[in-house]
C-alpha positions in Angstrom: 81.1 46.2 121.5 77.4 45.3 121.2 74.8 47.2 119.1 73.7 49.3 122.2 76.2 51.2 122.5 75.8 52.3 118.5 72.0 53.2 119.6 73.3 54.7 122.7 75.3 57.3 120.9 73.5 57.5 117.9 69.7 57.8 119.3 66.2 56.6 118.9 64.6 58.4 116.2 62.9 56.3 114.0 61.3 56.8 110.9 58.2 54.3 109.6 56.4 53.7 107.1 53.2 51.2 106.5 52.9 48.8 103.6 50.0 50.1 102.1 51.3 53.5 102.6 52.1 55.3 98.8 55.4 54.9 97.7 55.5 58.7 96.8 54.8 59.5 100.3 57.1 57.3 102.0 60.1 58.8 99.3 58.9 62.5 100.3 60.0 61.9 103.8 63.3 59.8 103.3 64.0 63.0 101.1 62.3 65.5 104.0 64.5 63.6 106.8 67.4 63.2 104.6 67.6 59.1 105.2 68.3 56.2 103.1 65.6 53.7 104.9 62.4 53.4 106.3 60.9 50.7 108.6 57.8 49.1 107.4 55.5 48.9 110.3 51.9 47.3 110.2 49.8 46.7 113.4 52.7 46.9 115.8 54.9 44.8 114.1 57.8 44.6 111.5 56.6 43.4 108.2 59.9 45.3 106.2 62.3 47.7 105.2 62.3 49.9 102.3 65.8 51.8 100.8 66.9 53.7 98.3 68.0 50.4 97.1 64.6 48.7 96.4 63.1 51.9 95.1 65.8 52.1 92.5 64.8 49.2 91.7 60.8 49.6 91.7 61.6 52.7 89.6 63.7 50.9 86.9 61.0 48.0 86.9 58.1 50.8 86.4 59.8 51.9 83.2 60.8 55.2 85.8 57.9 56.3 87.6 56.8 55.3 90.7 52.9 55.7 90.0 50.2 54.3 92.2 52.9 51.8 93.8 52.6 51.4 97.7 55.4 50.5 99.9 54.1 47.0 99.9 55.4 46.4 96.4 59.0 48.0 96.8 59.9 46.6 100.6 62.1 44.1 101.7 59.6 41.8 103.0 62.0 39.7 104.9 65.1 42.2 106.4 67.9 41.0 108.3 67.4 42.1 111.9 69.8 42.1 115.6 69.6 42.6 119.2 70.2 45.4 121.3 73.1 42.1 122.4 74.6 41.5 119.2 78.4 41.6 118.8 79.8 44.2 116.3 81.6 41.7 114.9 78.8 39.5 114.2 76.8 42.4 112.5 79.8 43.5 110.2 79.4 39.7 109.5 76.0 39.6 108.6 75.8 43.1 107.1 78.6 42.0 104.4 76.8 38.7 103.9 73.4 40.1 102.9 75.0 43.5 101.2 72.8 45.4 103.7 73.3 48.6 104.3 70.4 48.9 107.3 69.4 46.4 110.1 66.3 46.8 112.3 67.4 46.2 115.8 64.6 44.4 118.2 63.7 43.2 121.0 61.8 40.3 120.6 58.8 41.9 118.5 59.6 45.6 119.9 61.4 47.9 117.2 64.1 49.5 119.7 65.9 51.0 116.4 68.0 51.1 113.2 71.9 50.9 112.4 73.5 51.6 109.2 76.5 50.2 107.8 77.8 53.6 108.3 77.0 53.5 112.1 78.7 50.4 112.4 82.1 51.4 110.5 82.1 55.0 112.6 82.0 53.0 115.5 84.6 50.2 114.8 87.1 53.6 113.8 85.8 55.3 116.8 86.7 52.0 118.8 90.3 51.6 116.7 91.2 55.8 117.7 90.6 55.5 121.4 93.0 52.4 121.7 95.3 54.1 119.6 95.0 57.3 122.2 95.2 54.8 125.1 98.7 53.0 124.2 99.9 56.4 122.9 99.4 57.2 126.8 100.4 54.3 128.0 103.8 54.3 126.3 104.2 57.8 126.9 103.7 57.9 130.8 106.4 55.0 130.5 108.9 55.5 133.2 112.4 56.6 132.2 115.2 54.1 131.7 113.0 51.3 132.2 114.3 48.6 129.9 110.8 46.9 129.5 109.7 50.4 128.0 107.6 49.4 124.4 109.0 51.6 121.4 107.6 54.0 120.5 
């Protein structure tokens, strides 16, 4: 399973925010659109990420209140990023590694999405259930009397 099929079934609607951008502003629409990240776009190109995560942390740092601080100061400036062709396995992997919870997905400089940790463990249990169903099947439609038959 490659991250394509994740954005296949999960869609492209992205959500961006620029680095000079207020914090305030970019919070108002993770809270508007109900998401826990935002891509940090400037001229085109990925520059970072911003999550609950680093605002937490921004918060606790400005003694609670986010102020006059722009996106610039809370982002991740250096995310962890895939392919549309990387394995599942390799993201898990990598996801775990890091402690991410988001990973921009490109294609060479293009933004072609985003996939959550979330995404990633629906799809591996979406993955697990449909080869579950399949030998269920297969074992089922197992002709009669048939020594070879698996056990159920």
């Amino acid at each position: 399973m490659k991250v394509s099929d994740i954005l296949r079934v999960k869609g492209s609607t992205l959500y961006t925010a620029t680095p000079d951008e207020p914090l305030a502003r970019a919070l108002d629409l993770m809270a508007e659109r109900d998401i826990g990240s935002l891509v940090v776009m400037e001229h085109g190109d990925l520059v970072g990420m911003l999550t609950f995560r680093e605002v937490i942390q921004t918060v606790v740092k400005n003694g609670g209140a986010i102020g006059s601080t722009v996106v610039r100061t809370a982002m991740d400036d250096a995310p962890l990023t895939c392919t549309t062709e990387t394995d599942m396995d390799e993201v898990r992997r990598m996801m775990l590694e890091r402690h991410a919870r988001y990973m921009p997905v490109m294609d060479k400089k293009m933004l072609m999405g985003v996939i959550s940790f979330y995404d990633v463990a629906k799809a591996v249990v979406d993955s697990q259930n449909f080869e579950n169903k399949m030998l269920k099947a297969y074992i089922r439609d197992w002709p009669e009397g048939d020594e070879a038959a698996p056990a159920a």
